[in-house]
C-alpha positions in Angstrom: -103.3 16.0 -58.5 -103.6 12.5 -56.8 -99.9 11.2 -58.7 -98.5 14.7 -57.1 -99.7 14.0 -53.7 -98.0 10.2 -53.8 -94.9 11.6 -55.0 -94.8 14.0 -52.0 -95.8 11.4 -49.6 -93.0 8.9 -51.1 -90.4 11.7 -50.9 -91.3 12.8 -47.4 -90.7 8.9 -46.9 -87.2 8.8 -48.7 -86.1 11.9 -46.7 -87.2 10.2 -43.2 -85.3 7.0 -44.1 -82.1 9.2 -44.9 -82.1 10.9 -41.5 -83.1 8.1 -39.4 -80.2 6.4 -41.6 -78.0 9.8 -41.3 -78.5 10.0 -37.5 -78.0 5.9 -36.8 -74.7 6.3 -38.5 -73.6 9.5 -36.8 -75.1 7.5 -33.1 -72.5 4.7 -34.1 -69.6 7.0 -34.7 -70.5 8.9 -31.4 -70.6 5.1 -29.6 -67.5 4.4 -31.1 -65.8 7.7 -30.0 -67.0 7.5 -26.5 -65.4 3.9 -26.4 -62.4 4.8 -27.8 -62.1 7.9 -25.6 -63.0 5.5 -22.4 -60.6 2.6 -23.4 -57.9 5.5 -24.3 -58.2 7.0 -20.6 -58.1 3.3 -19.5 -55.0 2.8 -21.2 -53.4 6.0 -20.4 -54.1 5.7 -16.6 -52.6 2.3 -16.4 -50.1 3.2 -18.6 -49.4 6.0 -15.9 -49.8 4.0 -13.0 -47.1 1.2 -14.9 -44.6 4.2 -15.0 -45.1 5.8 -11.4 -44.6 1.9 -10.1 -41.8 1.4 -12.3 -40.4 4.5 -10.6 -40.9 4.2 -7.2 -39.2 0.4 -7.7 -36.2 2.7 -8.9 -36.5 4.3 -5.8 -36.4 1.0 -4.0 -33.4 0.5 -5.5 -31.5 3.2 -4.6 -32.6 2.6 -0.8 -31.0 -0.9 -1.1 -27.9 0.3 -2.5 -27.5 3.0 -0.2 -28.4 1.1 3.0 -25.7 -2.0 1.8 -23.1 1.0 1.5 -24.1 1.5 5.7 -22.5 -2.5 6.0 -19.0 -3.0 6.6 -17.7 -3.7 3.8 -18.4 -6.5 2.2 -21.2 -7.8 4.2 -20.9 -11.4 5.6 -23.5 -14.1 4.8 -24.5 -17.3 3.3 -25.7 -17.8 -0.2 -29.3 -16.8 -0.3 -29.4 -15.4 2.6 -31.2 -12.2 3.3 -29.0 -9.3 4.4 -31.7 -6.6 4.7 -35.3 -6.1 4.1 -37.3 -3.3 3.9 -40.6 -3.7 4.8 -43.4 -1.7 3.4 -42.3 1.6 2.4 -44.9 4.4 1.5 -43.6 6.5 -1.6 -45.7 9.4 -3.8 -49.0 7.4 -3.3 -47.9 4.1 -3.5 -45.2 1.3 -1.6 -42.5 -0.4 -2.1 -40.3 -3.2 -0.4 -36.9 -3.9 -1.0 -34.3 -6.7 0.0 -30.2 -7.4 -0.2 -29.7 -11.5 -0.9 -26.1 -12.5 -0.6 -25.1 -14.5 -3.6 -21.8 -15.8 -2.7 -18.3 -15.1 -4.4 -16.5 -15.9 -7.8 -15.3 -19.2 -7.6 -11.5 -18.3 -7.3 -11.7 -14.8 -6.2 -13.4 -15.5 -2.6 -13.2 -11.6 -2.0 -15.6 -10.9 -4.7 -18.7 -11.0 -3.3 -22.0 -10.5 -5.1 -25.3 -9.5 -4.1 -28.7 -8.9 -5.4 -30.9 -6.1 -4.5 -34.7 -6.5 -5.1 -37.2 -4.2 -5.3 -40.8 -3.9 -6.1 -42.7 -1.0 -6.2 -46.8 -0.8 -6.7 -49.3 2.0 -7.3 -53.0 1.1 -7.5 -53.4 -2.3 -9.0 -49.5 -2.5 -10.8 -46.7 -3.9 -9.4 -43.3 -4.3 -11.0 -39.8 -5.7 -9.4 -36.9 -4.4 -10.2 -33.3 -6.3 -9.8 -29.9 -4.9 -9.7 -27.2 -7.9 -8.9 -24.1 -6.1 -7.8 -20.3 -7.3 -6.8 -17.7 -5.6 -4.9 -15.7 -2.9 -6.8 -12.1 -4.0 -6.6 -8.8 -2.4 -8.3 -8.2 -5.2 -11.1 -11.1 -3.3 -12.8 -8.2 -1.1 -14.2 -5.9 -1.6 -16.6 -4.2 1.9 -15.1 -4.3 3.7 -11.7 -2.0 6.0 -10.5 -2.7 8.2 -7.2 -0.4 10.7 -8.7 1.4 10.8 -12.2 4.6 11.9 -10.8 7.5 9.8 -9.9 9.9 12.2 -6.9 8.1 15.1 -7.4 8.6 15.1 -11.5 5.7 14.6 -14.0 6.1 11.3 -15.7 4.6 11.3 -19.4 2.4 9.3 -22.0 4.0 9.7 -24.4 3.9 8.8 -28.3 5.9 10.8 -31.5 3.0 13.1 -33.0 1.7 13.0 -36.3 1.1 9.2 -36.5 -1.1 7.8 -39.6 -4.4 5.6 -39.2 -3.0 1.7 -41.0 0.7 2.4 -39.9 2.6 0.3 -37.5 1.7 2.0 -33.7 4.8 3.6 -32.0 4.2 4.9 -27.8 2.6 4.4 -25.0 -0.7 2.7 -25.8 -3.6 1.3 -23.3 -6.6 -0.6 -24.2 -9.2 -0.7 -20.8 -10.6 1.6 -18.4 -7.9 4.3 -16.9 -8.0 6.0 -13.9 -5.8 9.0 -12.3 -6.6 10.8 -8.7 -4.6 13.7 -10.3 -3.9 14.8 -13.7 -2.8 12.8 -16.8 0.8 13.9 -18.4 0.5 14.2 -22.6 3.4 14.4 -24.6 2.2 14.2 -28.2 -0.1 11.6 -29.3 -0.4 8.3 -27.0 -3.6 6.6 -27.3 -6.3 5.6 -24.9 -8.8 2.9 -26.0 -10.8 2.6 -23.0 -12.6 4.8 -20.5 -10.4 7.5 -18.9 -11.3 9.8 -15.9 -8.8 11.9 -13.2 -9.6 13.4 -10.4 -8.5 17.1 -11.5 -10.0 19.0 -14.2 -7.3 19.2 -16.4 -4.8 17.4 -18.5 -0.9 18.5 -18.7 0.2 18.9 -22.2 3.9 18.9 -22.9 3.3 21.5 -25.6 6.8 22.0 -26.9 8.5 22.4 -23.4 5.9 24.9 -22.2 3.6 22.8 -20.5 -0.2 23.9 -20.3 -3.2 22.8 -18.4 -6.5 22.4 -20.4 -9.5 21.5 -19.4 -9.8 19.3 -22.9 -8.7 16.2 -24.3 -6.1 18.1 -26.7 -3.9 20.4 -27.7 -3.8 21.0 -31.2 -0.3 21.0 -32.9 1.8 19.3 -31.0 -0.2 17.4 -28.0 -3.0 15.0 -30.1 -3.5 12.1 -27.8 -6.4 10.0 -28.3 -9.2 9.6 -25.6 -11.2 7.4 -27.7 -13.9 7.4 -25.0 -13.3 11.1 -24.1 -12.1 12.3 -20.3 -14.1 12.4 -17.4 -12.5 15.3 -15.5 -13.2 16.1 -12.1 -14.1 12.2 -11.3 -14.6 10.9 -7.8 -11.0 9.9 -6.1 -10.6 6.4 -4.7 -8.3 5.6 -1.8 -5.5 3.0 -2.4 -5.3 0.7 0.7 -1.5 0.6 2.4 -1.5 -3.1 3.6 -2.7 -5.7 1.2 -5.3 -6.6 4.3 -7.4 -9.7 2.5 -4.0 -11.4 1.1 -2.7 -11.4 4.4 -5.2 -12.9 5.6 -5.9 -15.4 2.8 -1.6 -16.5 2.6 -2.5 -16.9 6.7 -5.5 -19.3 6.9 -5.2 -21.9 4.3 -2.7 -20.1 1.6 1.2 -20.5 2.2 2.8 -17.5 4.3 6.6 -17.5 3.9 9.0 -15.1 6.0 12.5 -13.5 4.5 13.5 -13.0 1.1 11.8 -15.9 -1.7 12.0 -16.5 -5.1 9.2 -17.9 -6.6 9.4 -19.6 -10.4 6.2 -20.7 -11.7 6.0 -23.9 -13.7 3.7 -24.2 -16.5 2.5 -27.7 -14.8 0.4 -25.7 -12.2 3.6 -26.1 -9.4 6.4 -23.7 -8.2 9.8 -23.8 -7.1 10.4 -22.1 -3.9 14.2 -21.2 -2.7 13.6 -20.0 1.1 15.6 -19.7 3.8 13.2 -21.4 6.3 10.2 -22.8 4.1 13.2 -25.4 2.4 14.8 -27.2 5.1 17.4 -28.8 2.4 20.9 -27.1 1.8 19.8 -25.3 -1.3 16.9 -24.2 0.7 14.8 -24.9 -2.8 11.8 -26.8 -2.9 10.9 -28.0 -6.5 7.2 -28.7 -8.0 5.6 -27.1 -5.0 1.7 -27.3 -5.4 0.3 -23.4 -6.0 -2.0 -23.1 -2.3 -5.6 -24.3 -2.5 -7.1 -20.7 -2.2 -4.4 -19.0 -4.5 -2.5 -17.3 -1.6 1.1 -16.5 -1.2 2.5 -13.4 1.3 6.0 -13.0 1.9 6.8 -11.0 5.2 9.8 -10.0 6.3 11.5 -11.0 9.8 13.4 -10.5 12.8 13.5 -7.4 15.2 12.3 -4.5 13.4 11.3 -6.1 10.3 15.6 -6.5 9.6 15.1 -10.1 7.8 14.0 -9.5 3.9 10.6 -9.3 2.7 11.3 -9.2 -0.9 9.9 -11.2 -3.4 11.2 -12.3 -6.8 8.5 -13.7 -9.0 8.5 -14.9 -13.2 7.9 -18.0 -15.1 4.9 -19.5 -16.5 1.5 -19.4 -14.3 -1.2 -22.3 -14.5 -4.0 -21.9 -12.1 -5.3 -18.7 -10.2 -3.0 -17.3 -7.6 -2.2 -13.9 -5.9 1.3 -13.2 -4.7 2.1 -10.4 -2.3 5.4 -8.9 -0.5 6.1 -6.9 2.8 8.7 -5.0 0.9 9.6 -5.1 -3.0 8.5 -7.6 -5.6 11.4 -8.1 -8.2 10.5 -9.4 -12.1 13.6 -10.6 -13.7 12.0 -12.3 -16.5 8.5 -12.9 -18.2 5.5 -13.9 -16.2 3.0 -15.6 -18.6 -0.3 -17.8 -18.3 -0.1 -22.0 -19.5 -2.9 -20.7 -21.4 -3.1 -17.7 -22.9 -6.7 -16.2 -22.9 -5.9 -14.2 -25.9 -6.2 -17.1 -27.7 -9.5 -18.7 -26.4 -12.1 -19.6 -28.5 -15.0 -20.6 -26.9 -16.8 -21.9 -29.8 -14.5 -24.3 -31.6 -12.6 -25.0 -28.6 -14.3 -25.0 -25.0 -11.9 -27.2 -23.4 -9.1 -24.4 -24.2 -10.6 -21.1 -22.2 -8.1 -20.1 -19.6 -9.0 -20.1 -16.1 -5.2 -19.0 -15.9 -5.4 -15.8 -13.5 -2.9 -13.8 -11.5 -2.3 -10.9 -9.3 0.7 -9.3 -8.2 0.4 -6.7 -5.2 3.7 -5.3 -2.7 3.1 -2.8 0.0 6.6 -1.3 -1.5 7.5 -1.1 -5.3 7.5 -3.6 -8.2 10.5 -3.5 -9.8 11.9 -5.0 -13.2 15.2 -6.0 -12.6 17.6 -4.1 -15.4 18.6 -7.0 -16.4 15.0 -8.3 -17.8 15.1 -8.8 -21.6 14.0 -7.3 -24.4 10.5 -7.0 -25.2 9.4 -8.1 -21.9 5.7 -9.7 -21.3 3.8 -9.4 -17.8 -0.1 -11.6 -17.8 -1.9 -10.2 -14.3 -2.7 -6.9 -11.9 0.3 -5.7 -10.8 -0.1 -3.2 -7.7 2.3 -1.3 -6.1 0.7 0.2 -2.9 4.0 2.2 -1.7 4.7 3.7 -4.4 5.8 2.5 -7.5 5.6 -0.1 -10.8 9.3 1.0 -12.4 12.1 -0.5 -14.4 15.5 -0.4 -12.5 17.9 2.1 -14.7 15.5 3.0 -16.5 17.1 5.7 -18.1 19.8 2.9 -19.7 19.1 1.2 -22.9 16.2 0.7 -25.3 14.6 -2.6 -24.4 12.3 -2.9 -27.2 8.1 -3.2 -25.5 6.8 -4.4 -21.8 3.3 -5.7 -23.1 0.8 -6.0 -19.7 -2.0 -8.0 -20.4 -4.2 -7.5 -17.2 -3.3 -3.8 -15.4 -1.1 -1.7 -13.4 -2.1 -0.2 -10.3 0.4 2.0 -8.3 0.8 4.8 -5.7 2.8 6.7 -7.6 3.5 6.3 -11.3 7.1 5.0 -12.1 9.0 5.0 -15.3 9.8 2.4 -17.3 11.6 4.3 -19.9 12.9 8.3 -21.4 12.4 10.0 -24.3 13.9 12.9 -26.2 11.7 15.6 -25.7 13.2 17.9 -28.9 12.7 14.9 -31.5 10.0 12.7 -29.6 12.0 10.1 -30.1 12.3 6.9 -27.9 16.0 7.0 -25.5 15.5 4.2 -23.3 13.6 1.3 -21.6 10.3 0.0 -23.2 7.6 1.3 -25.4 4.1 0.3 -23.3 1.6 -2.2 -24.9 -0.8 -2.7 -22.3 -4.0 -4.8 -22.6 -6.9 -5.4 -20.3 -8.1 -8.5 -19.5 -11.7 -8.4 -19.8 -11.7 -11.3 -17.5 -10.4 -9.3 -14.6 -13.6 -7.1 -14.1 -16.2 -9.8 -13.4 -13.4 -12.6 -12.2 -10.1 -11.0 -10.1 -7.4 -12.8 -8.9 -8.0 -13.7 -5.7 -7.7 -11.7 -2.2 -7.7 -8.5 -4.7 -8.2 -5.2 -3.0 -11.5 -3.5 -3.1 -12.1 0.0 -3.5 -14.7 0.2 -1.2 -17.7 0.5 -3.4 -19.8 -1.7 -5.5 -19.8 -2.6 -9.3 -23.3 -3.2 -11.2 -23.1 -6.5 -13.1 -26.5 -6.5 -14.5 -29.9 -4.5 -14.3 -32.9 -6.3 -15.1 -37.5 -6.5 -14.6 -38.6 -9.2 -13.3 
């Protein structure tokens, strides 16, 4: 009897030790959920708090973009300066404060202008900044822009044979960089578009075996197969092509060279020009050989006398070294090749930094830009060409194939002008050049200088502070 009661009193001892055991343990995992549950909120609220500041800094943003669109365009300033500040802004329970600071131009493009917009944003205890540095949009951006892809009131074409293979030699028009149309583009079979593409109207004109067809698509199967590698975007915003080239006045007038009557300008690969001018050359020839290129990479040519009766035209080729915007009153002529010293093509920044090309050009009349039919063969323009009223066109163009016009830069014009026919029935080539045109990459961040603006900003970079 005395064993049993000591084995009831030792078990009624285990059995206290398990609960107290039992309940210490459950107490520790109850601690340890609480904690977790309290450093969980913690996180989560701060984690909210991070993403409401992050998003009223956004909003900051878009108040600094939208109040340096109210500023003539572009605003004026010193590097570093501050355009524009803020203040304290309240926004959905919390502030923010947001500044413009000019950052100067490109070295060699003095029209494009940069800025940085800064913007922080807090709620409760977070703060976070938010940059956007920004540049003025301008039309070298393009490697094609067209107001209107007709030439006279008739559609001009892209145009390619259909049915090409992948690996085979390419035969049509082909464009590699961004693409722009206020209108409609004009497909005839397969030409290929590397870049991004957008028009202002919905639609695309196919060809389509003499019945032509609007789509709102990219193709039309069997016979109309161009490729959009980047797709269409229809319907895009329209931008307004200036009529004077304003800035290059401007520029050729105050510290450039500004030359009246007709010139012809050949560009030596030694960073010099020869000139032949009726009143710049005061010699009988009325040449001037090895002419130094301006200092700010300037040239107009107006024309004279009453009623604008003296020239204006400008004839332009040879071999460009240095950075240098030409512009005409009335036509600019291209009789032969205009290349850079140093092709950028080739640069390799790597194994050879002292051969990357600061080589840059821009060609802009306030008439047409013409090649001359007498231009060779395969034919090779390095800049921005931009014909502001109307046209980039081959004279008789309908006369003789002429093998390919490579552009390595872009072509902006009024109205689109041809360079060359095809034989609609066999979509086969008839006359002028096949199109090889190339963007220069360089041209987006660096244009040639006194280029035209569009009259809207470009976002360089995007970053947190």
């Amino acid at each position: 009897m005395k064993n049993m009661f000591v084995r009831l009193k030792n078990n009624k001892g285990v059995a206290l030790i398990i609960t107290f055991f039992v309940i210490s343990v459950l107490l520790i995992f109850l601690a340890a959920f609480v904690t977790v549950s309290i450093n969980q909120n913690i996180t989560a609220d701060r984690y909210r708090r991070r993403i409401q500041a992050y998003n009223i800094a956004e909003a900051g943003l878009d108040h600094g973009i939208t109040q340096l669109r109210t500023f003539p365009l572009p605003p004026g300033g010193v590097f570093g300066s501050i355009l524009w500040a803020s203040g304290l802004q309240n926004l959905a329970g919390g502030t923010y404060n947001v500044s413009i600071e000019h950052r100067g131009a490109v070295a060699g493009s003095p029209g494009a202008l940069r800025y940085r917009i800064t913007s922080t944003g807090t709620f409760g205890n977070i703060s976070r900044t938010l940059s956007n540095n920004i540049q003025v949009d301008n039309f070298a951006r393009y490697i094609w822009f067209t107001n209107s892809e007709t030439f006279g009131g008739t559609n001009v074409w892209f145009w390619a044979p259909p049915g090409q293979l992948p690996g085979n030699p390419w035969v049509g028009d082909y464009l590699d960089g961004e693409t722009h149309t206020n209108g409609h583009f004009n497909i005839y079979g397969d030409p290929k578009f590397d870049g991004y593409a957008s028009s202002g109207d919905n639609y695309i004109r196919f060809y389509n075996n003499g019945n032509n067809i609007n789509r709102s698509a990219i193709t039309n199967p069997d016979p109309d197969e161009p490729f959009f590698e980047h797709g269409v975007n229809f319907a895009a915003e329209k931008t307004t092509m200036p009529a004077q080239a304003t800035t290059l006045r401007s520029g050729a007038s105050t510290g450039g060279l500004w030359l009246t009557g007709n010139t012809t300008v050949l560009l030596n690969s030694n960073g010099t020009m020869d000139i032949t001018n009726p009143t710049y050359c005061s010699n009988p020839l009325n040449v001037c050989d090895d002419a130094p290129l301006p200092a700010n990479g300037a040239i107009f040519v107006a024309c004279g006398g009453t009623n604008c009766s003296q020239g204006g035209s400008l004839t332009i080729s040879g071999t460009l070294n240095g950075q240098l915007t030409v512009g005409a009153q009335r036509d600019i002529v291209i009789p032969n090749s205009i290349v850079y010293a140093n092709d950028p093509r080739d640069d390799d920044p790597i194994s050879h930094p002292d051969l990357c090309s600061d080589d840059m050009l821009g060609i802009i009349s306030e008439r047409n830009v013409m090649i001359t039919n007498g231009a060779p063969n395969d034919l090779e323009i390095d800049g921005c060409v931009m014909a502001m009223n109307t046209s980039f066109e081959r004279d008789n163009y309908t006369s003789g194939l002429r093998g390919t016009l490579t552009v390595y830069g872009g072509i902006i014009q009024k109205q689109r002008g041809p360079v060359g026919t095809f034989n609609a029935a066999t979509g086969t080539k008839v006359s002028g050049y096949d199109k090889n045109y190339a963007y220069d990459s360089r041209l987006l961040l660096t244009p040639p200088p006194f280029m035209p603006t569009t009259g809207d900003y470009l976002t360089l970079s995007w970053e947190e502070d």
